[in-house]
GUMAR-721936 format. One line per field, with one value per residue (C-alpha): residue number from 1; residue in three letters; x, z, y. Coordinates in steps of 0.001 Angstrom, whole numbers, padded with zeros to 6 digits. Example, Ala and Ser with C-alpha at 12.3 -4.5 7.8 and 13.67 -1.06 7.14 Angstrom:
<pts>
resi (1 / 2)
resn (ALA / SER)
c1 (012300 / 013670)
c3 (007800 / 007140)
c2 (-004500 / -001060)
</pts>
This chain:
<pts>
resi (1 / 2 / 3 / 4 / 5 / 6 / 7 / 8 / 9 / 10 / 11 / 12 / 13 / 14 / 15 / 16 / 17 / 18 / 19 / 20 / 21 / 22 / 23 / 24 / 25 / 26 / 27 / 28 / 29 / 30 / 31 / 32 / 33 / 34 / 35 / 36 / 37 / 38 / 39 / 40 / 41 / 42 / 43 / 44 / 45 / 46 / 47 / 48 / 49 / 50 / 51 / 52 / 53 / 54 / 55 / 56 / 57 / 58 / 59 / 60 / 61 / 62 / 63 / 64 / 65 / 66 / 67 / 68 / 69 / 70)
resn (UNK / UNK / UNK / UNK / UNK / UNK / UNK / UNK / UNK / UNK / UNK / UNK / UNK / UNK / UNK / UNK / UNK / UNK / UNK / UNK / UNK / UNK / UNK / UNK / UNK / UNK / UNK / UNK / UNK / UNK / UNK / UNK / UNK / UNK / UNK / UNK / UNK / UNK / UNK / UNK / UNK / UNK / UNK / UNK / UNK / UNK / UNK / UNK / UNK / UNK / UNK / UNK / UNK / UNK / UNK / UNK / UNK / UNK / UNK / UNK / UNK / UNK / UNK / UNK / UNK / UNK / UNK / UNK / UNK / UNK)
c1 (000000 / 001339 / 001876 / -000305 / -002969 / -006280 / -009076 / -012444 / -014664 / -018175 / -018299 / -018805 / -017463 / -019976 / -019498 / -021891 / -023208 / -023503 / -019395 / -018287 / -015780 / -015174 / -011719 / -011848 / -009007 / -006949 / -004028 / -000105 / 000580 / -000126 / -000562 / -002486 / -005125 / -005890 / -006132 / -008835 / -010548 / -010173 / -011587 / -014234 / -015186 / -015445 / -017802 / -021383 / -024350 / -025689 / -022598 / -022889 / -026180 / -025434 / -022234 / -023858 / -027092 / -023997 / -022651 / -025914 / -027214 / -023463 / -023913 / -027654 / -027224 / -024234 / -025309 / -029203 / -029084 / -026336 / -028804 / -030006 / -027653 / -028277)
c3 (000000 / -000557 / 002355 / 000470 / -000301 / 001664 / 002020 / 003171 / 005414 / 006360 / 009872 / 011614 / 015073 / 016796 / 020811 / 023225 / 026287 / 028348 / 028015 / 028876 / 032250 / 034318 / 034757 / 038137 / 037544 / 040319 / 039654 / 041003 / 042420 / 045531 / 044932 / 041841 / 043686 / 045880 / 043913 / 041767 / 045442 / 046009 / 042637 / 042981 / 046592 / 045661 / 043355 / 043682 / 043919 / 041371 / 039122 / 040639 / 039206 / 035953 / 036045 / 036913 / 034326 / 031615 / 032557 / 032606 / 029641 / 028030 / 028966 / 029215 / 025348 / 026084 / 029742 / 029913 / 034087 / 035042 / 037726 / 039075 / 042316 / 043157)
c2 (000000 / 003182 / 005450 / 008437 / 006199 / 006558 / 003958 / 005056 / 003530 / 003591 / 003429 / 006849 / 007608 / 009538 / 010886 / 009604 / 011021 / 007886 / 007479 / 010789 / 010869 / 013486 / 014674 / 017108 / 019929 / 020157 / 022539 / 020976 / 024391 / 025354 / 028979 / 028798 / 027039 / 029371 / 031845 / 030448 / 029661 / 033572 / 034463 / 032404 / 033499 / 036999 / 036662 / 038306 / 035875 / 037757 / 036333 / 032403 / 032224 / 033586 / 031249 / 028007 / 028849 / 029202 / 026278 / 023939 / 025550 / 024940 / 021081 / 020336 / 018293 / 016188 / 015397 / 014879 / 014337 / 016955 / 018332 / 014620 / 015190 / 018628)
</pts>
């Protein structure tokens, strides 16, 4: 076969909801950490709402129960 040759297929690869993982983000440094913490704790309720609505509304298609455990 030569290496610029392509053969198609007709299989598609298509995401699923049901096999997505969640990967928590935990910064390595120290420092960085807390300031994220202190960004986040100054924010106005007001701007938590808004956040979290952005958020769901963001991820409502791929993940059909994200609100099941709240």
């Amino acid at each position: 076969m030569n290496a610029n040759s392509v053969q198609r297929l007709t299989c598609i690869l298509s995401p699923s909801h049901e096999r997505v993982l969640i990967r928590p983000f935990i910064p390595d440094d120290e420092n960085r950490r807390y300031r994220i913490i202190g960004r986040v704790m100054t924010l106005s309720e007001e701007k938590v709402h808004e956040s979290l609505h952005n958020v769901l509304t963001e991820f409502a298609d791929r993940h059909h129960d994200i609100r099941k455990d709240q």
